[in-house]
C-alpha atoms as an extended CHARMM CRD file, in Angstrom:
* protein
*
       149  EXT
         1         1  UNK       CA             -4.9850000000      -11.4040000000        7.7940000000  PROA      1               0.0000000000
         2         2  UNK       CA             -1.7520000000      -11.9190000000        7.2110000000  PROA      2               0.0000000000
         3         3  UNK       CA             -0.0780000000       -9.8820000000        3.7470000000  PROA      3               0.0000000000
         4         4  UNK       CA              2.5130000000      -10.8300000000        1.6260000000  PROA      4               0.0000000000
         5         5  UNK       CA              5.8190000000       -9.2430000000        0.3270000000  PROA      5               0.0000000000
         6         6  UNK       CA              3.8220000000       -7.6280000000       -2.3100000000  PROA      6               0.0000000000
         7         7  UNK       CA              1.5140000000       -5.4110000000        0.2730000000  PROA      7               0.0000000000
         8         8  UNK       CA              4.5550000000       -4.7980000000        2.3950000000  PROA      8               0.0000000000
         9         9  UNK       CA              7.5340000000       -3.9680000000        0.0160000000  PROA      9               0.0000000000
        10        10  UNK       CA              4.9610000000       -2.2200000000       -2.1810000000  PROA      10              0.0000000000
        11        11  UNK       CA              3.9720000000        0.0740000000        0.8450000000  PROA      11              0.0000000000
        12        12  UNK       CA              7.4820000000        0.7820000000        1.9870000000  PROA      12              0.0000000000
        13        13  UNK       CA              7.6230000000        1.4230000000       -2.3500000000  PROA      13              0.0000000000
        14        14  UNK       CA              5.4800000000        3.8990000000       -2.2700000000  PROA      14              0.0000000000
        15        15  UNK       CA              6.2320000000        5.6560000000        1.1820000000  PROA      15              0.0000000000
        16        16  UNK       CA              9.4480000000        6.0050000000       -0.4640000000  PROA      16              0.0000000000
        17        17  UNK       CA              7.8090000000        7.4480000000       -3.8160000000  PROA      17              0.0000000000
        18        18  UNK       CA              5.7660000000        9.5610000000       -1.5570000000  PROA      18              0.0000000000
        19        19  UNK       CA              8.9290000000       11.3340000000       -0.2820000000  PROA      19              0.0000000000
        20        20  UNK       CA             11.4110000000       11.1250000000       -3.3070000000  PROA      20              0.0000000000
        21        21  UNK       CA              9.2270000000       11.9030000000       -6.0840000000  PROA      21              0.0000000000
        22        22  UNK       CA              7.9680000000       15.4480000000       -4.4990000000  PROA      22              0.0000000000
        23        23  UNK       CA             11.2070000000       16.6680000000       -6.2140000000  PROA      23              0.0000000000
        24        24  UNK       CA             11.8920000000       14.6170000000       -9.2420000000  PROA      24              0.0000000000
        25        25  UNK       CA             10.1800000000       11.2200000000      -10.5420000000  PROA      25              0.0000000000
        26        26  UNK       CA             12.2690000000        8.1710000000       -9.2710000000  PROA      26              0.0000000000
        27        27  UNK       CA             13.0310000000        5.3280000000      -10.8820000000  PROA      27              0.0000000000
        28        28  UNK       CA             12.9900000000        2.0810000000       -9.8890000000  PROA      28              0.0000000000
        29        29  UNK       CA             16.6850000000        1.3350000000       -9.3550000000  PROA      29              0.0000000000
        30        30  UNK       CA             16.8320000000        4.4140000000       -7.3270000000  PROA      30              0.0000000000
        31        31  UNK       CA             13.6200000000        3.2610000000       -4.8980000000  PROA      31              0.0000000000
        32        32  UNK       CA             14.9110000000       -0.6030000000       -4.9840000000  PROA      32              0.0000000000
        33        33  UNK       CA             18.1100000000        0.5080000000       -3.6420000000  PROA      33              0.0000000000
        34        34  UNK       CA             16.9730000000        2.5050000000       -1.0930000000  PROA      34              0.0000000000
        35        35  UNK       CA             14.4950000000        0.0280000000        0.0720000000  PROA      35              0.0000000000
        36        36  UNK       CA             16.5860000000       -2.9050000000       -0.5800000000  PROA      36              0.0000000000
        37        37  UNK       CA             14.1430000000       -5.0360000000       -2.8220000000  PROA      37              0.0000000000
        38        38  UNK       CA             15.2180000000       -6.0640000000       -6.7720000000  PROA      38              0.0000000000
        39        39  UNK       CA             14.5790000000       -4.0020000000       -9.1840000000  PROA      39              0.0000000000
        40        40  UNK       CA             12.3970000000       -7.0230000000      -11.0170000000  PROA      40              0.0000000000
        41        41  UNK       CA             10.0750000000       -7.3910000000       -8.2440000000  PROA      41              0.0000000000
        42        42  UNK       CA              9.7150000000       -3.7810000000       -7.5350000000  PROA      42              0.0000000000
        43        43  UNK       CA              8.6670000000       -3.5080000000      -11.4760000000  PROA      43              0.0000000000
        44        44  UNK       CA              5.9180000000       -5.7840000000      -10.6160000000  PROA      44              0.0000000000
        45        45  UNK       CA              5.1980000000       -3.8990000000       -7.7150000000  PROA      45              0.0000000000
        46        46  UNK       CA              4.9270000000       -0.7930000000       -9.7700000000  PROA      46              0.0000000000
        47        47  UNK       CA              2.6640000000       -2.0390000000      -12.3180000000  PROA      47              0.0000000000
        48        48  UNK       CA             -0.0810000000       -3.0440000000      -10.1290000000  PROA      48              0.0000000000
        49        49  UNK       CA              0.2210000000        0.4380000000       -8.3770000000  PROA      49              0.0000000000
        50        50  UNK       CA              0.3810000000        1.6910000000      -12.1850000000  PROA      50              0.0000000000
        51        51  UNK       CA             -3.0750000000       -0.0530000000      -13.2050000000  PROA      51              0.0000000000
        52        52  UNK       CA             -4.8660000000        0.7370000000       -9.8160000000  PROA      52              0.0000000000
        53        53  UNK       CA             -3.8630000000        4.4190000000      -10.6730000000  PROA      53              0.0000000000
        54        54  UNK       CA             -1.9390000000        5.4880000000       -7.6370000000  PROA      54              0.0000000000
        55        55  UNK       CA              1.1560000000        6.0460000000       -9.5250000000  PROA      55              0.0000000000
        56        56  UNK       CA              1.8780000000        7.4020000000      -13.0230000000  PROA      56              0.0000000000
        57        57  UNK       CA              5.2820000000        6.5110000000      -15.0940000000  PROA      57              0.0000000000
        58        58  UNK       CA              7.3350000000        9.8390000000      -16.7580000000  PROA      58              0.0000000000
        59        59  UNK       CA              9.3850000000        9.0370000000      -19.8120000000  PROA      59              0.0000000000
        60        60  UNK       CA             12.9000000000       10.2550000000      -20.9390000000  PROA      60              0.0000000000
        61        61  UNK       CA             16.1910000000       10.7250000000      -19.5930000000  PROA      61              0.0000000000
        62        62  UNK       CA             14.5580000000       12.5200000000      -16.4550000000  PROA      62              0.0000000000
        63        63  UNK       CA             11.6500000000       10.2600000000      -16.2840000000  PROA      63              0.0000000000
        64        64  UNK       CA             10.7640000000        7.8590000000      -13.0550000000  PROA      64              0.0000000000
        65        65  UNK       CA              7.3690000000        7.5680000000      -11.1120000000  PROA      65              0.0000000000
        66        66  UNK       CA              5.4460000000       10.1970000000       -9.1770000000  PROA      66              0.0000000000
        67        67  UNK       CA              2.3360000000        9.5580000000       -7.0390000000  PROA      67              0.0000000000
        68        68  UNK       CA             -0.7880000000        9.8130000000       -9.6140000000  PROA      68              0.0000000000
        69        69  UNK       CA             -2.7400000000       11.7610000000       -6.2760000000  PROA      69              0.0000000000
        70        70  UNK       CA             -1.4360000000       13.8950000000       -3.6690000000  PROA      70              0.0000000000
        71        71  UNK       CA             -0.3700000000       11.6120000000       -0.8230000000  PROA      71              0.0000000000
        72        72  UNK       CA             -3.2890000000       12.5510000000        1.3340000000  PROA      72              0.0000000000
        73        73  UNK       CA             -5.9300000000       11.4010000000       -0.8520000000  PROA      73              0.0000000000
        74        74  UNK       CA             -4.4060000000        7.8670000000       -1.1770000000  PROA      74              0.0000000000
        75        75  UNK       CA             -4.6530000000        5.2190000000        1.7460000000  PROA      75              0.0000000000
        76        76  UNK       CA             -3.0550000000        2.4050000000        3.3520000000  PROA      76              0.0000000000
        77        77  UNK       CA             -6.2590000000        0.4930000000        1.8690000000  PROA      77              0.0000000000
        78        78  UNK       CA             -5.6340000000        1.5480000000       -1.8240000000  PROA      78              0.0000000000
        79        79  UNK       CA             -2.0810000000        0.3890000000       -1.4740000000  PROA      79              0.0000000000
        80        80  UNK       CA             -3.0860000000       -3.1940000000       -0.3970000000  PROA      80              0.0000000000
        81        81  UNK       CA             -5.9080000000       -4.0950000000       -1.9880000000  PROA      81              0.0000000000
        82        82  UNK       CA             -3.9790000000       -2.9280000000       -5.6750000000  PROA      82              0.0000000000
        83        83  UNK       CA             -1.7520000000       -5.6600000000       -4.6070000000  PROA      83              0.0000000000
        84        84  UNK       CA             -3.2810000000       -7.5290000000       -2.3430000000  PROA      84              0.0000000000
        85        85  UNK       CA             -6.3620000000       -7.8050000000       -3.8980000000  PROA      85              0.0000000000
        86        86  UNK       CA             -9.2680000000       -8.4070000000       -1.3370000000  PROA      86              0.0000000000
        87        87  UNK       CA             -8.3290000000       -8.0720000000        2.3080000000  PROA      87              0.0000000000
        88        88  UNK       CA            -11.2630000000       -9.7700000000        3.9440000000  PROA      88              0.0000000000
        89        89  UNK       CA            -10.2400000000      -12.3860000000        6.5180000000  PROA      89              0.0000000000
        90        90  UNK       CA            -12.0760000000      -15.2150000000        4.8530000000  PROA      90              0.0000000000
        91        91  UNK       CA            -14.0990000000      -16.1250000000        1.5790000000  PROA      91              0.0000000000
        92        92  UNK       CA            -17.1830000000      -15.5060000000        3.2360000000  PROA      92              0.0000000000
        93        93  UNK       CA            -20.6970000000      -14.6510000000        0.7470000000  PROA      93              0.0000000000
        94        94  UNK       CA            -21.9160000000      -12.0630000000        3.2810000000  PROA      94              0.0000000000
        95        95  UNK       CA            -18.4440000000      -10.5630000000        3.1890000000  PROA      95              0.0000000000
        96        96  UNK       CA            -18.3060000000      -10.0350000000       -0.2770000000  PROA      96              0.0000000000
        97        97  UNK       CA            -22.2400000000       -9.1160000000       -0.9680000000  PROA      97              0.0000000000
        98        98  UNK       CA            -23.0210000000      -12.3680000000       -2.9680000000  PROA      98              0.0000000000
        99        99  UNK       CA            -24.8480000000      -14.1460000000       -0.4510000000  PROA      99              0.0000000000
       100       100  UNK       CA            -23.7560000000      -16.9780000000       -1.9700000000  PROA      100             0.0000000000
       101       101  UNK       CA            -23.7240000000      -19.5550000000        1.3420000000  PROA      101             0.0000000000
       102       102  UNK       CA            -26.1670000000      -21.5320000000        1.6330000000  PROA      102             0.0000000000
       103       103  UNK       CA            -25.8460000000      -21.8260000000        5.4670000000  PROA      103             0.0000000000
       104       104  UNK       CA            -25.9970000000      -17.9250000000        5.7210000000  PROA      104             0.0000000000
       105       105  UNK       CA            -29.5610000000      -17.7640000000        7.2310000000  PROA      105             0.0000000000
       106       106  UNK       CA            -28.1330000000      -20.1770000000       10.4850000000  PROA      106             0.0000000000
       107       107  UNK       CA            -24.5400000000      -19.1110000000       10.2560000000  PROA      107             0.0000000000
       108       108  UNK       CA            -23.3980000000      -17.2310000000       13.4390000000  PROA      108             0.0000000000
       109       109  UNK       CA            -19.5210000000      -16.8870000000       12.9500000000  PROA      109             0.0000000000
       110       110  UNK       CA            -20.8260000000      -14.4590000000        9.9860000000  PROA      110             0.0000000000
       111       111  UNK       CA            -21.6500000000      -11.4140000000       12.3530000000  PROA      111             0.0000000000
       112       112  UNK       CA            -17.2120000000      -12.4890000000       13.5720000000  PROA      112             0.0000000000
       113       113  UNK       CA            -15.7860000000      -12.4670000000       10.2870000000  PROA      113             0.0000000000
       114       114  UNK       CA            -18.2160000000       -9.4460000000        9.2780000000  PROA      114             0.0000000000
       115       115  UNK       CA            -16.8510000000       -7.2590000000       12.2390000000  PROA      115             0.0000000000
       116       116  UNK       CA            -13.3390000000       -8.5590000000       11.4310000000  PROA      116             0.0000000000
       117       117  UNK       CA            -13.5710000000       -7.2110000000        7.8810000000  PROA      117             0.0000000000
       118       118  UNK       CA            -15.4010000000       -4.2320000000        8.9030000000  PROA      118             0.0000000000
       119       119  UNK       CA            -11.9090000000       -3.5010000000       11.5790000000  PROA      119             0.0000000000
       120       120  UNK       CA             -8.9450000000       -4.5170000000        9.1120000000  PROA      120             0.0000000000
       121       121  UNK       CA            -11.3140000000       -1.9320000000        5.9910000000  PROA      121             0.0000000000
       122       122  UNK       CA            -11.7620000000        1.1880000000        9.0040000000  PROA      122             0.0000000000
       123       123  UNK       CA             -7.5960000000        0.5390000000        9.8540000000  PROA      123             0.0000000000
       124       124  UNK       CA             -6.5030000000        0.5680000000        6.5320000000  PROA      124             0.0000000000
       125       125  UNK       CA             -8.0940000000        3.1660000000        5.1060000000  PROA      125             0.0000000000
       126       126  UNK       CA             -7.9340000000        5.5700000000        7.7400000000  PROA      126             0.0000000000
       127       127  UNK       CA             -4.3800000000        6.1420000000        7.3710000000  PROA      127             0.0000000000
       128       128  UNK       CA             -2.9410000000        8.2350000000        4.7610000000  PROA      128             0.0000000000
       129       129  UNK       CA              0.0430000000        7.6910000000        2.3070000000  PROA      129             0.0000000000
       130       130  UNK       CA              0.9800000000       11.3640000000        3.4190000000  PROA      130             0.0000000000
       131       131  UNK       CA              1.3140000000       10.8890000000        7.4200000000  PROA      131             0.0000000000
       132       132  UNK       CA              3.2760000000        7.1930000000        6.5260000000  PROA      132             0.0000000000
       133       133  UNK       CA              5.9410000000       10.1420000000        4.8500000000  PROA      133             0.0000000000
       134       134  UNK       CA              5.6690000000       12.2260000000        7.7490000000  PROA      134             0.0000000000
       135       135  UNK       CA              6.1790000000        9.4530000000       10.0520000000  PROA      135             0.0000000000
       136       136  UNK       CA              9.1950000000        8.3640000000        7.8000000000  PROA      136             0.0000000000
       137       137  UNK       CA             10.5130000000       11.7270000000        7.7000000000  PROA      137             0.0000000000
       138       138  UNK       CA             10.7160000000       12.0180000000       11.7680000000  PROA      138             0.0000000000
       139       139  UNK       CA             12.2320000000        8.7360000000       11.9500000000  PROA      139             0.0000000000
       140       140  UNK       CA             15.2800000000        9.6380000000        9.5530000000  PROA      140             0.0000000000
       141       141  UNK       CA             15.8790000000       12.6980000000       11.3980000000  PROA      141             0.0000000000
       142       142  UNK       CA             16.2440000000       11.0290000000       14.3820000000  PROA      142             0.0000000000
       143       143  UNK       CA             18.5010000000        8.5860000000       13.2640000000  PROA      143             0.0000000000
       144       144  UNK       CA             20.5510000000       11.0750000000       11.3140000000  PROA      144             0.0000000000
       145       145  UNK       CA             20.6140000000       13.6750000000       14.8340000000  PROA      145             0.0000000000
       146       146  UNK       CA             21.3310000000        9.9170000000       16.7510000000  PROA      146             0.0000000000
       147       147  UNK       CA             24.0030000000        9.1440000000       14.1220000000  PROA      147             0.0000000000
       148       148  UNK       CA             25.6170000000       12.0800000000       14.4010000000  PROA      148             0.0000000000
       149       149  UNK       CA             26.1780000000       11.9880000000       18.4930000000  PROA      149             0.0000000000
């Protein structure tokens, strides 16, 4: 599986969301900066997000984005597959419940791809936006104590 700028600049987007917006919505000029992606593409970003319903949009003068959940109760997984779309490995019909080979009843490399998918679903959605912040949090402290020597 290999993702595309859209999984990984819209995870660092939210990680960033996740730790900004605890105190005010942020906007998108204000997250693209600080994760150095444009503003247009973050928009894009931030309407998939938007329609999967991880993220809400605030209006006015003070208005931004703010995680639609509490950053515990949204994975890696959601993340991805709202821009991703499906992370299985390959188009398999066993993968995706339509059992729509017709070699499925003699195919072996199903039970590979099967466990694949089964691996990349368990790793994704195991891990929370929340410890991603935590994680993020640690490593700027670091660098700030580091930067400061």
């Amino acid at each position: 599986m290999k993702l595309s700028t859209k999984g990984r600049y819209g995870l660092r987007a939210m990680i960033d969301l996740a730790d900004y917006s605890e105190q005010t919505p942020q906007s998108i000029a204000n997250i693209a900066q600080r994760q150095s992606i444009s503003d247009s593409y973050l928009e894009q970003l931030m309407a998939k997000l938007k329609k999967a319903g991880l993220i809400e949009s605030i209006r006015g003068a003070q208005g931004g984005y703010v995680l639609a959940k509490n950053s515990n109760e949204i994975s890696v997984g959601d993340i991805l597959r709202a821009l991703e779309g499906d992370l299985a490995p390959v188009k398999c019909g066993e993968l995706d419940g339509h059992n729509g080979c017709s070699g499925s009843d003699c195919c072996v490399t199903k039970t590979v791809w099967k466990r694949i998918n089964d691996s990349i679903q368990e790793a994704v959605d195991g891990i929370a936006l929340s410890e991603l912040v935590e994680d993020n949090r640690k490593i700027r402290k670091e660098s700030d104590i580091i930067s400061n020597c």
